[in-house]
N, C-alpha and C positions, 0 to 999 in steps of 0.2 A: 513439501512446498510451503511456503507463508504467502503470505498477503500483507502485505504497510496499507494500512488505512488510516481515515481519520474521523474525528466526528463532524468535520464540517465540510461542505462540498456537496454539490447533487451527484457528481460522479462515486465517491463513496459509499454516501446515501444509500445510491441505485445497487452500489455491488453488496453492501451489506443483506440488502432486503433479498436479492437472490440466491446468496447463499444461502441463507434463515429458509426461506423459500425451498426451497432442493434439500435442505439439512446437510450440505456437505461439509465434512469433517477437513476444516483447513486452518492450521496454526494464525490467528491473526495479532499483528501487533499495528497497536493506537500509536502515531505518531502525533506530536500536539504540533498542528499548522500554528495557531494562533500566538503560541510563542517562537515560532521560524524552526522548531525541531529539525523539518523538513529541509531548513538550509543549515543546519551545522556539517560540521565535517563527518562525523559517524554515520550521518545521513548520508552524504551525499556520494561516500564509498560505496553505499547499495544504490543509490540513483542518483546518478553524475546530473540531471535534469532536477533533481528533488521534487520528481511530478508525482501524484497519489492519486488514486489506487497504483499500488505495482506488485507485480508480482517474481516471487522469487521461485524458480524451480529447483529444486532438488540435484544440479549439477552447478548451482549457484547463480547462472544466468538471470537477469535480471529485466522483466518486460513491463512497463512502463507506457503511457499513451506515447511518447514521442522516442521510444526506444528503437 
């Protein structure tokens, strides 16, 4: 599984400190909101919404706050 986070967001924020929190071992990649990362096309093939936090499973599936 991965996680698209970012450094800006309370939603992020929140998911970073829980994972740190619990120590769970979960691939994470930094998408940078502040330059629209989040809405390029590379993006937007893993989350048709370009919303963060999201999560990727391991069968690819892709779960997002408005997935």
């Amino acid at each position: 599984m991965k996680i698209y986070s970012s450094s800006m967001g309370a939603a992020t924020k929140a998911l970073r400190m829980i994972l740190a929190l619990k120590a769970v071992p979960i691939e994470t990649i930094n998408i940078d909101m502040a330059s629209g990362e989040n809405r390029k096309p590379d993006f937007l093939k893993i989350s048709s919404a370009g919303v963060l936090p999201c999560l990727e499973l391991d069968n690819g599936h892709v779960i997002g706050e408005v997935s």
